[in-house]
C-alpha distance (Angstrom), angle and dihedral (degrees) to the residues before:
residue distance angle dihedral
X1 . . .
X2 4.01 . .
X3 3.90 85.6 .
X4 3.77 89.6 67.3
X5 4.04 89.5 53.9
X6 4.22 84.4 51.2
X7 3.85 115.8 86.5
X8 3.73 107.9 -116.4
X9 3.82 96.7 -132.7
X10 3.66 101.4 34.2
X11 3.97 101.0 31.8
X12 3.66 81.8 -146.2
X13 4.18 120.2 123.1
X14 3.61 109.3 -65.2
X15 4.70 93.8 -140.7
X16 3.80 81.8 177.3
X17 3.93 85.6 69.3
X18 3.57 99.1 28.2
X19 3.33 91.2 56.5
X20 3.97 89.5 49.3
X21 3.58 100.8 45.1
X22 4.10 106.2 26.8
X23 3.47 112.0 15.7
X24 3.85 102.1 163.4
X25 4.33 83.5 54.4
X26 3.75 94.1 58.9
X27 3.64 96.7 101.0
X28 3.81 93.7 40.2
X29 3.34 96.6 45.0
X30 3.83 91.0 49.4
X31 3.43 93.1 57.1
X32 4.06 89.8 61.2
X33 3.87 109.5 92.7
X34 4.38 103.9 -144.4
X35 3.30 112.6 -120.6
X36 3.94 120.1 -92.7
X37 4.02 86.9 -141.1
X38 3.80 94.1 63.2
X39 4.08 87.1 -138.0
X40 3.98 118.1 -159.9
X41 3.73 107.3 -93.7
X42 4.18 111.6 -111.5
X43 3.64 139.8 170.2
X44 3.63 123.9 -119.2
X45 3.71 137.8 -174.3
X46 4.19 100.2 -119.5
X47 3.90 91.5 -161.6
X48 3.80 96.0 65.9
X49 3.74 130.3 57.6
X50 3.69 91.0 -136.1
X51 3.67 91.7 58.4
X52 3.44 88.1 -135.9
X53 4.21 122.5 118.1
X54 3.40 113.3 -140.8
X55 4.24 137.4 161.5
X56 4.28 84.8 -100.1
X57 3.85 91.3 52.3
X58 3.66 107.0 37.0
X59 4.09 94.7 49.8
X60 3.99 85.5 42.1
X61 4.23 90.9 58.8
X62 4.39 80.6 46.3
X63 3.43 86.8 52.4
X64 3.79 91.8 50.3
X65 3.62 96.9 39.1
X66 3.94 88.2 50.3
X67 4.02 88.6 50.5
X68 3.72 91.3 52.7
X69 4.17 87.1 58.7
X70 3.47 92.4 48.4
X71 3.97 99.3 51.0
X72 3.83 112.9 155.5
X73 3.31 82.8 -136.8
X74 3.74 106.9 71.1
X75 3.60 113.0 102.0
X76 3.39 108.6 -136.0
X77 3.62 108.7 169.1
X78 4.25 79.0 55.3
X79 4.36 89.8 48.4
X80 3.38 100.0 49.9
């Protein structure tokens, strides 16, 4: 959870932890101001507006993903 990478007193970024858990994030995650509002942590599914994942919106981002591969576009007499 990002409240475990938050020190307890301060609220402020924990680097003891980052550094621990997610290493290659430090600087990323530095650059995030926490929120003044100390909102419940909760997961959410980035690809839909909703936030939500369901069976509709996880087989529409494979559909997309699997239309990126298969581009018109590629050249593949040029690639291989």
């Amino acid at each position: 959870l990002v409240s475990d990478l938050l020190d307890q007193q301060t609220k402020e970024w924990d680097l003891d932890r980052i550094r621990l858990h997610l290493p290659q994030y430090e600087e990323a995650i530095r650059l995030i101001i926490p929120s003044t509002l100390k909102p419940l942590d909760k997961q959410v599914w980035l690809p839909d507006v909703s936030g939500s994942y369901t069976t509709k919106s996880g087989y529409k981002r494979i559909f997309e993903e699997k239309k990126d591969l298969t581009n018109d576009q590629f050249n593949w007499m040029k690639t291989v």
